[in-house]
LOPA-765488 format. One record per residue (C-alpha): x, y, z; residue number from 1; residue in three letters. Coordinates in steps of 0.05 Angstrom, whole numbers, plus 32768, in hexadecimal, padded with zeros to 4 digits. Layout:
! LOPA-765488
     c1     c2     c3   num   residu
      X      Y      Z   NUM      ALA
...
! end
This chain:
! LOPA-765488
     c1     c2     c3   num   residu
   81F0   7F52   82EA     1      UNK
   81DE   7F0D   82CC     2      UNK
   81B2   7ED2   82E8     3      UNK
   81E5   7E9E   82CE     4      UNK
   821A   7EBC   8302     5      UNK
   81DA   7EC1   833D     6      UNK
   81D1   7E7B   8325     7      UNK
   8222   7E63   8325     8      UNK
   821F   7E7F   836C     9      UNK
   81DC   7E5C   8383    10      UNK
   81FF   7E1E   835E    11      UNK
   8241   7E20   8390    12      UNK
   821C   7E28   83C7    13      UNK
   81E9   7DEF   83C5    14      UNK
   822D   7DC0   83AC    15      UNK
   823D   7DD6   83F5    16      UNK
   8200   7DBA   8413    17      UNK
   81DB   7DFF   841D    18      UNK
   819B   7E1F   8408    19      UNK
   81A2   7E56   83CE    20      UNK
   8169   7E82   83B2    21      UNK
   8162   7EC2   8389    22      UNK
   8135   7EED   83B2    23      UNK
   810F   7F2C   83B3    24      UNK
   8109   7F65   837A    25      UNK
   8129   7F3D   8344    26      UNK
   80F7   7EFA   8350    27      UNK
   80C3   7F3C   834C    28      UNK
   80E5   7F50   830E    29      UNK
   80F1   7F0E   82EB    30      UNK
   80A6   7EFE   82F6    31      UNK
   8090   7F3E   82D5    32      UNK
   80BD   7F32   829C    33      UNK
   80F8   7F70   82B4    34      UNK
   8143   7F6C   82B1    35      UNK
   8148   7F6C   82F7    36      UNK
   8183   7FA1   8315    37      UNK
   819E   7F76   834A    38      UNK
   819F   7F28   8359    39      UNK
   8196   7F20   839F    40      UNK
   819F   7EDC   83BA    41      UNK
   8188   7EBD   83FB    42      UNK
   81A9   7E7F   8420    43      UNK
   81AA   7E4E   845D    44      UNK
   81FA   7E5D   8462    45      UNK
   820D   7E84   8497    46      UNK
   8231   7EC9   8482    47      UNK
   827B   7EA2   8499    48      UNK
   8268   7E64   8469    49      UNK
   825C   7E90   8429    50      UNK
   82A0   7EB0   843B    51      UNK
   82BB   7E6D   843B    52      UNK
   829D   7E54   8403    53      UNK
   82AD   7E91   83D7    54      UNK
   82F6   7EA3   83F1    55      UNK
   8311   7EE3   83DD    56      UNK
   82D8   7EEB   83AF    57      UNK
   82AE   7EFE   83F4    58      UNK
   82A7   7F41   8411    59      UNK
   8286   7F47   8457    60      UNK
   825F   7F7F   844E    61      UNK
   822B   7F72   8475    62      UNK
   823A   7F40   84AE    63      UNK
   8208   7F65   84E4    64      UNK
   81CF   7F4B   84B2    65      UNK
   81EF   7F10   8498    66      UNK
   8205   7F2D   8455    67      UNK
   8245   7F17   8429    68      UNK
   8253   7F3C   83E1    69      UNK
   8272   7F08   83B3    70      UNK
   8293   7F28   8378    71      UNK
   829C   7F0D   8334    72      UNK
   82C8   7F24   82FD    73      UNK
   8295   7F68   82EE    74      UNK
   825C   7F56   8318    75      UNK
   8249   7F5C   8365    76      UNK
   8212   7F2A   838B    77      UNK
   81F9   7F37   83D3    78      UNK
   81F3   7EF6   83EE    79      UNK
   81C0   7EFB   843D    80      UNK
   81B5   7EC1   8462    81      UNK
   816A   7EAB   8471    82      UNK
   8159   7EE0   84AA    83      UNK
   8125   7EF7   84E4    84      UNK
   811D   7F34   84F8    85      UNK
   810D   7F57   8545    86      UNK
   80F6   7F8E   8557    87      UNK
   80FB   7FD5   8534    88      UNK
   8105   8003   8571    89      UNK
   811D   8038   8549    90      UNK
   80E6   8031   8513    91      UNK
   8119   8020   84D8    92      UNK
   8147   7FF1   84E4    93      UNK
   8148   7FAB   850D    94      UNK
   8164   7FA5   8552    95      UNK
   817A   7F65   853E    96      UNK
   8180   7F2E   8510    97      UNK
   8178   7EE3   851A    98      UNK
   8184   7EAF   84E4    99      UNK
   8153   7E87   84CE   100      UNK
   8148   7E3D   84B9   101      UNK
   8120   7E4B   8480   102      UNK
   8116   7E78   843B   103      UNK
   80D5   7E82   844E   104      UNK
   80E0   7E90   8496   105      UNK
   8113   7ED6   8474   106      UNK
   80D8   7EE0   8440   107      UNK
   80AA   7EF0   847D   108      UNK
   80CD   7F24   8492   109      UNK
   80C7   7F4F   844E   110      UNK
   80A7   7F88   8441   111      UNK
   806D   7F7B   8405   112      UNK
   8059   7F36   83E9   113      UNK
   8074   7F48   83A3   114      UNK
   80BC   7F4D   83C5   115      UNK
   80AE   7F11   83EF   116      UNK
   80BA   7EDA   83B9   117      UNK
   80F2   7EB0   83A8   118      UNK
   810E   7E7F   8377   119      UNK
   8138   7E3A   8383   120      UNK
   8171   7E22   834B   121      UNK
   8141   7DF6   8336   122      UNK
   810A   7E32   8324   123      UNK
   80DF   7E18   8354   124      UNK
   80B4   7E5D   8374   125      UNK
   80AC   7E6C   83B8   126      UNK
   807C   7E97   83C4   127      UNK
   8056   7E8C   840D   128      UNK
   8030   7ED9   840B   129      UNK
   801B   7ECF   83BE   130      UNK
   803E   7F03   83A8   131      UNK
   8033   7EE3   8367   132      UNK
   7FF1   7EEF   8365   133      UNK
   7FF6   7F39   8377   134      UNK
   8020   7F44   8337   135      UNK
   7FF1   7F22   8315   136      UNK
   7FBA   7F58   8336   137      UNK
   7FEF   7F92   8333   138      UNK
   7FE4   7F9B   837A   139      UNK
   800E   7FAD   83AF   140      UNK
   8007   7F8C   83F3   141      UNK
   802F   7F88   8434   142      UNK
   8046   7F43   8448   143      UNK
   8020   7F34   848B   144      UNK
   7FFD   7F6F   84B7   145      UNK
   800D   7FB7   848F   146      UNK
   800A   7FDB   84D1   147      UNK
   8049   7FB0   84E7   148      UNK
   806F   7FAF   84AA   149      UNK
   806A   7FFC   84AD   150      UNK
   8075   8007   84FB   151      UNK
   80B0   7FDC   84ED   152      UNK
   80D4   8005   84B9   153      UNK
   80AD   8046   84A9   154      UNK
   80D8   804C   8464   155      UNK
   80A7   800C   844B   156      UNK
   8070   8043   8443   157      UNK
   8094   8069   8410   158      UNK
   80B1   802A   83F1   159      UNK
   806B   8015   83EF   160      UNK
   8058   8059   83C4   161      UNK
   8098   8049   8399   162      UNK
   8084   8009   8389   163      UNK
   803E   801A   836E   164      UNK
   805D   8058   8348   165      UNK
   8097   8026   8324   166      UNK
   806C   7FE8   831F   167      UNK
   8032   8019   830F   168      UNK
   800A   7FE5   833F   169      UNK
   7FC8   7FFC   8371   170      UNK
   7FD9   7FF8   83BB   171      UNK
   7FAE   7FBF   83D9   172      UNK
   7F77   7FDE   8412   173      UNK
   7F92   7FCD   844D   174      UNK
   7FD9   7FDD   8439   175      UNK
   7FBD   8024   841F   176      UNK
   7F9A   802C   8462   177      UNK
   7FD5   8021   848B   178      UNK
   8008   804F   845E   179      UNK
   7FD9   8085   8475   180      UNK
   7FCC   8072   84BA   181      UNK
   801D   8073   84C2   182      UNK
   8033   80A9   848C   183      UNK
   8042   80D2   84CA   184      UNK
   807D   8097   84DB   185      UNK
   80A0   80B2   849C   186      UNK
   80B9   80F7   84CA   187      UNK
   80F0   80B9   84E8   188      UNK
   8112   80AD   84A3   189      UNK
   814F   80CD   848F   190      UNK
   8141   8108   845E   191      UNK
   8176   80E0   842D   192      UNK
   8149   80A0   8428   193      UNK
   8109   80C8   8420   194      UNK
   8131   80E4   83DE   195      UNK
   8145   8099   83C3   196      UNK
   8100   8089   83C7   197      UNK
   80E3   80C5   83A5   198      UNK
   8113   80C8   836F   199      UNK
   80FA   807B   8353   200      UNK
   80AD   8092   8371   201      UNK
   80B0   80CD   8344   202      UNK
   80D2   80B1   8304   203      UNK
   8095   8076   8305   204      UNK
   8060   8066   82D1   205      UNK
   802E   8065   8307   206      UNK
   8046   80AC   8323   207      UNK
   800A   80DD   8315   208      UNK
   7FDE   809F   8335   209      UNK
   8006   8093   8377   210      UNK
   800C   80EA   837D   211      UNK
   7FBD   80F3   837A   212      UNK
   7FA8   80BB   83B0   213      UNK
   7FED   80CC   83E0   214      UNK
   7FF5   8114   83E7   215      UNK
   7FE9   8110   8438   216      UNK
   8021   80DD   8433   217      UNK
   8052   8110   840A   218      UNK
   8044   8145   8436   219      UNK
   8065   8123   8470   220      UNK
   80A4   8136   845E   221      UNK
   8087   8168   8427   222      UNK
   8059   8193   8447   223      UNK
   8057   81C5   8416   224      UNK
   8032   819B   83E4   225      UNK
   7FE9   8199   8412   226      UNK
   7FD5   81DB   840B   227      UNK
   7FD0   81D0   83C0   228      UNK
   7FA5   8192   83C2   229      UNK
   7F61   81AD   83AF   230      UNK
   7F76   81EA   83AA   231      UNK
   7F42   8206   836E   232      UNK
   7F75   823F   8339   233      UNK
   7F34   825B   8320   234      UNK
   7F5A   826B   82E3   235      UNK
   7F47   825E   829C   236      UNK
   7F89   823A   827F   237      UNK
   7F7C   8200   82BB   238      UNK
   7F49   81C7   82C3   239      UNK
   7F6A   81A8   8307   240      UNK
   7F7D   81C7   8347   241      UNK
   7FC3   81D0   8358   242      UNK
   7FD4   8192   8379   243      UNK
   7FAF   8167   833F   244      UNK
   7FD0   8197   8309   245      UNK
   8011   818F   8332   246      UNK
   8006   813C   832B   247      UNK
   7FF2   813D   82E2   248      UNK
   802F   8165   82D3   249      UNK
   8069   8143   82FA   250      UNK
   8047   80FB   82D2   251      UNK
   8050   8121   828D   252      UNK
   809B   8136   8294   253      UNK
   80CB   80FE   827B   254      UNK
   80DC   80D3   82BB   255      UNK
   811A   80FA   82CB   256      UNK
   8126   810A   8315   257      UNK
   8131   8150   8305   258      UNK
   80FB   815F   82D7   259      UNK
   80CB   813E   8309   260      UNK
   80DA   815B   834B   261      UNK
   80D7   8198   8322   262      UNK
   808E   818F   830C   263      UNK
   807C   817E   8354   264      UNK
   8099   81BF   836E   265      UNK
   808E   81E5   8336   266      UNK
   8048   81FF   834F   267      UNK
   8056   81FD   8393   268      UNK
   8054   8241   83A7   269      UNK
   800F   8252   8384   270      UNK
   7FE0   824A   83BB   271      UNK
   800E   8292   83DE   272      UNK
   8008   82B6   83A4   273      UNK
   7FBE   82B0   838E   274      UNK
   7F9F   82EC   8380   275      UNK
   7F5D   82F0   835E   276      UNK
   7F44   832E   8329   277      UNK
   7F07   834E   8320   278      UNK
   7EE7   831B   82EA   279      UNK
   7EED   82E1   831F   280      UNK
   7F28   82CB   82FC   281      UNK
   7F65   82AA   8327   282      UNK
   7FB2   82BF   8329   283      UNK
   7FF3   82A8   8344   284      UNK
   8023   82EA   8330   285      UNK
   805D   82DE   8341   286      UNK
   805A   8291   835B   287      UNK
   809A   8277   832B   288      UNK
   80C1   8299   8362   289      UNK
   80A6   828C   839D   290      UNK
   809D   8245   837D   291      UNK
   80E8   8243   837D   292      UNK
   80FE   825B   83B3   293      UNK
   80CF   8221   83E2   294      UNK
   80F0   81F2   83B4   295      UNK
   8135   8205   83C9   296      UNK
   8118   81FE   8411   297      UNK
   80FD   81BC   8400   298      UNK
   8137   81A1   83D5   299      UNK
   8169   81AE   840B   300      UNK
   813F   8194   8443   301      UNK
   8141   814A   841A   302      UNK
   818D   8154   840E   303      UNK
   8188   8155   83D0   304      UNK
   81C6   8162   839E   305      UNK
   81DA   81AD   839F   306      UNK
   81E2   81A9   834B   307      UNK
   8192   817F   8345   308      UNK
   8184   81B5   837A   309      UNK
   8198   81ED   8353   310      UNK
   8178   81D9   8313   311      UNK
   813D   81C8   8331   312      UNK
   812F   8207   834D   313      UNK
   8140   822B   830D   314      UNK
   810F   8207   82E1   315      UNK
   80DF   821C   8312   316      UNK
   80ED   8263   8308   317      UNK
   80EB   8261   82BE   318      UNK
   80AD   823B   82B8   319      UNK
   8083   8266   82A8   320      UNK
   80AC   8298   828E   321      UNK
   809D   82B1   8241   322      UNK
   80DE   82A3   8215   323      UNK
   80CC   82C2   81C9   324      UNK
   80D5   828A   818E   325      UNK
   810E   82B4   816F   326      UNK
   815A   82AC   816A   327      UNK
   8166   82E8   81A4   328      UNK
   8130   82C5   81CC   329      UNK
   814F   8286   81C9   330      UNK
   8191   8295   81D2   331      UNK
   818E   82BF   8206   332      UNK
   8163   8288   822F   333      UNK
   819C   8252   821B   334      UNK
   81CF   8286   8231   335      UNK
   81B3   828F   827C   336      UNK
   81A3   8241   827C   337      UNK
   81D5   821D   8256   338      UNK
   81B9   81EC   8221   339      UNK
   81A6   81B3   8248   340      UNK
   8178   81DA   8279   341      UNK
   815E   81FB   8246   342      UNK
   8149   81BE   8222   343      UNK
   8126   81A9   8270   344      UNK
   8103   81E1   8271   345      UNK
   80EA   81DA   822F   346      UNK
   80CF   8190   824A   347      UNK
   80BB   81B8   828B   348      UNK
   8091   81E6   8265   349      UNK
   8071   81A2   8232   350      UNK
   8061   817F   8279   351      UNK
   8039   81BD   829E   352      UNK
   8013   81C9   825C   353      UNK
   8004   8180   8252   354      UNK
   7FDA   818D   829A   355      UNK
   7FBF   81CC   828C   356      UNK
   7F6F   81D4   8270   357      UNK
   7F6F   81B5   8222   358      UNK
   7F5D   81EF   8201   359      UNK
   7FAC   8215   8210   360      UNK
   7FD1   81DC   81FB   361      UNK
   7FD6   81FE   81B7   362      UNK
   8017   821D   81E9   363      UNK
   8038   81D9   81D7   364      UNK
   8044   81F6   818F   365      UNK
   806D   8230   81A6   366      UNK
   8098   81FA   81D1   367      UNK
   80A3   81CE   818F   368      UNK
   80BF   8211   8168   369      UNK
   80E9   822A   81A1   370      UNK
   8106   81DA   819D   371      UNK
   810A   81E1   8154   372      UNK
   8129   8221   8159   373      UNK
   8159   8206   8188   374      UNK
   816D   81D2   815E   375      UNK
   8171   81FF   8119   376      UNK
   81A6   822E   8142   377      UNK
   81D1   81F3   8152   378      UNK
   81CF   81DA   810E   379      UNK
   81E4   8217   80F3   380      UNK
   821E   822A   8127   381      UNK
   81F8   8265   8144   382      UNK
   821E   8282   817A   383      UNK
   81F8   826D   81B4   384      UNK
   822D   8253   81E7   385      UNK
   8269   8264   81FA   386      UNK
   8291   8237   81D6   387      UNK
   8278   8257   819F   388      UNK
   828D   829B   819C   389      UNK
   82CE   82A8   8171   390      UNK
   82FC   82B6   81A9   391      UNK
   830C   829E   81E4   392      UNK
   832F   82A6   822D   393      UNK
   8370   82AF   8201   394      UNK
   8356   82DD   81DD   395      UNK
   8348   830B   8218   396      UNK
   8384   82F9   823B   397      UNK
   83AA   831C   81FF   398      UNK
   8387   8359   820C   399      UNK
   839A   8360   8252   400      UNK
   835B   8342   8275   401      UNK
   8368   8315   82AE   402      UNK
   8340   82EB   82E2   403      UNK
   82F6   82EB   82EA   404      UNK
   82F2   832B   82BE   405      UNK
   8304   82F0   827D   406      UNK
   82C1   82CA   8286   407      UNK
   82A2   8307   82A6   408      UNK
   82B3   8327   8258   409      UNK
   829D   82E6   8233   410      UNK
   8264   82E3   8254   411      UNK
   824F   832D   8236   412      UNK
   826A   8326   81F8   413      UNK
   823B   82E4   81EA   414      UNK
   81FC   8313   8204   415      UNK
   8210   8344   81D0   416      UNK
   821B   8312   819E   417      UNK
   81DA   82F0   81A8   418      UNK
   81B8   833A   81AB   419      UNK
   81CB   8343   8169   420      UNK
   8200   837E   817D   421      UNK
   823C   8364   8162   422      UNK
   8246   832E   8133   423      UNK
   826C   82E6   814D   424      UNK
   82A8   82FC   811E   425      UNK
   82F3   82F9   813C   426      UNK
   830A   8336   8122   427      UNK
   82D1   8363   8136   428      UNK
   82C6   833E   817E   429      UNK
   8313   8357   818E   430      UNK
   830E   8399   816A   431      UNK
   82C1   83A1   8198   432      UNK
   82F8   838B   81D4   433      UNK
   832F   83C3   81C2   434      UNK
   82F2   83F4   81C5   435      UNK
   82E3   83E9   8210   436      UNK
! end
């Protein structure tokens, strides 16, 4: 989306007499410098007028809070007219709205001072909360008193979080106080919002930061998580306790959703299966699995994606499992993964080293020549994959096998293959078939 269309619509409407402003996250973004994703714009017309203005380029799709989409030829602007709000009786959304006279007046209503800006056609700043001056401090502050902007819409609290995690910003005192005063508020919000938020929370510069000082916050609708805060592995290969080692790893995977919730479940299960031997020294036998399986418990619970789900939950269980540097080792691993989990475990395994004690990241070699490895065997056409064994469904089909028994087949004959059994020629794949 481009400012010169937010700007040819802010244009039309003041010809009609009518306030126009760009509001919200991309005044935020402009001001720090970002592309901003979306070009919100805020106006004195009521929701009717910007239909009638805009004619069959207006979309009411959001007349209950006085919100028209007017469409360009590829682009989409939300158009809201200045707005009060009432009461939150529900804890999330207004009972009602009432228009307002004033940008100022709707900028009151918003939830932190760094989304409470604006900007006029004439690139004049409005900016009543100095939200300005709270980029400037990389701070994050509510707009008016934090326990009412929470008790209003309990969702701000994680927003808040998200915002310092994205912006990598600090959370101003008496905003941090009242995010943990009213963390509990978050058990109201839909399981499907709390995922939006953490998805952007997670994938943020300023992740490992917000992690450390929120985990009573997290385990609102995570509970799983507080048992590991402070909890001490007594383990040589460690310098953190889970929940700190859990923080430092989820901030060293590549800001992927599913490479992050990974690292934040990945350890999840250690504090039920720690065991301790007879030199003092700590143990979690076992814990990739029980890891797992309270991340499948956890991942459904936030609605998550059945695929993300799935893939989440086997990275966990092949964390910390030892795959040897060798052709057979590697193969087989891409085999029961597929190549493109394989390659996110490989980052899996670079991000829980990364926040293990200094001394074992001499493990981040092995990870390098399994990727090198990797890489070699695709180069030179190894038969790693399916697609590239030298025959196929047809193939089989020929020789009288039908159904799930064909991939069943394939499936074996790429094991043996990659075992070194049989070699990945045509002729002595069918005659190893005519055997059976």
């Amino acid at each position: 989306m481009s400012r010169e269309q937010a700007q040819i619509i802010i244009n039309e409407i003041e010809n009609r007499g009518f306030q126009a402003y760009l509001v919200g996250g991309c005044v935020r973004d402009l001001l720090l410098g970002r592309i901003p994703e979306d070009w919100d714009i805020a106006s004195s017309a009521r929701p009717e007028q910007i239909m009638e203005i805009f004619g069959d380029k207006a979309y009411p799709t959001g007349l209950k809070h006085g919100t028209v989409t007017v469409k360009t030829d590829r682009e989409a602007f939300e158009i809201t007219t200045f707005r009060t709000e009432g009461s939150y009786s529900d804890g999330r959304h207004p009972d009602a709205v009432t228009f307002a006279r004033t940008m100022e007046e709707d900028l009151s209503r918003r939830d932190f001072t760094v989304n409470a800006m604006a900007i006029d056609s004439a690139g004049r700043l409005v900016d009543p909360y100095d939200g300005a001056g709270d980029l400037a401090r990389r701070l994050i502050r509510c707009v008016g008193e934090p326990e009412r902007r929470f008790t209003e819409d309990a969702l701000r609290i994680l927003r808040g979080l998200r915002f310092a995690s994205v912006l990598h910003f600090s959370i101003e005192k008496s905003t941090r106080q009242a995010i943990q005063t009213h963390a509990h508020l978050l058990q109201r919000i839909a399981s499907e919002r709390i995922l939006a938020e953490m998805n952007k929370l997670l994938c943020g510069d300023g992740c490992r930061e917000v992690l450390l000082a929120y985990p009573d916050v997290l385990g609102v609708f995570i509970p799983e998580l507080l048992p590991c805060v402070g909890f001490d592995q007594m383990n040589i290969h460690h310098c953190y306790d889970v929940y700190t080692h859990t923080a430092y790893a989820t901030a060293a995977a590549e800001p992927n959703p599913i490479l992050r919730w990974t690292m934040l479940l990945h350890d999840i299960g250690k504090v039920n299966t720690f065991t301790i031997d007879s030199a003092g020294q700590g143990h979690f036998y076992g814990h990739p699995r029980v890891s797992a399986d309270m991340a499948r418990e956890i991942c459904a619970r936030l609605r998550m994606r059945r695929k993300d789900r799935e893939d989440i939950v086997t990275l966990i269980e092949w964390h910390d499992r030892d795959i040897p540097v060798t052709e057979k080792g590697i193969g087989s691993a891409v085999l029961q993964l597929g190549e493109e989990n394989f390659r996110r475990l490989l980052a899996v395994k670079r991000a829980d080293n990364l926040a293990q004690a200094p001394e074992y990241r001499w493990v981040m070699r092995k990870i390098d020549l399994g990727e090198k490895l990797l890489y070699e065997m695709l180069q030179k056409k190894r038969c790693i994959l399916l697609k590239d064994l030298e025959v196929d469904g047809n193939d089989l089909m020929a020789l009288g096998y039908s159904g799930r028994e064909i991939g069943q087949t394939l499936q074996r004959l790429l094991r043996s293959v990659i075992a070194g059994e049989i070699e990945n020629q045509r002729e002595k794949l069918l005659a190893y078939l005519r055997m059976k």
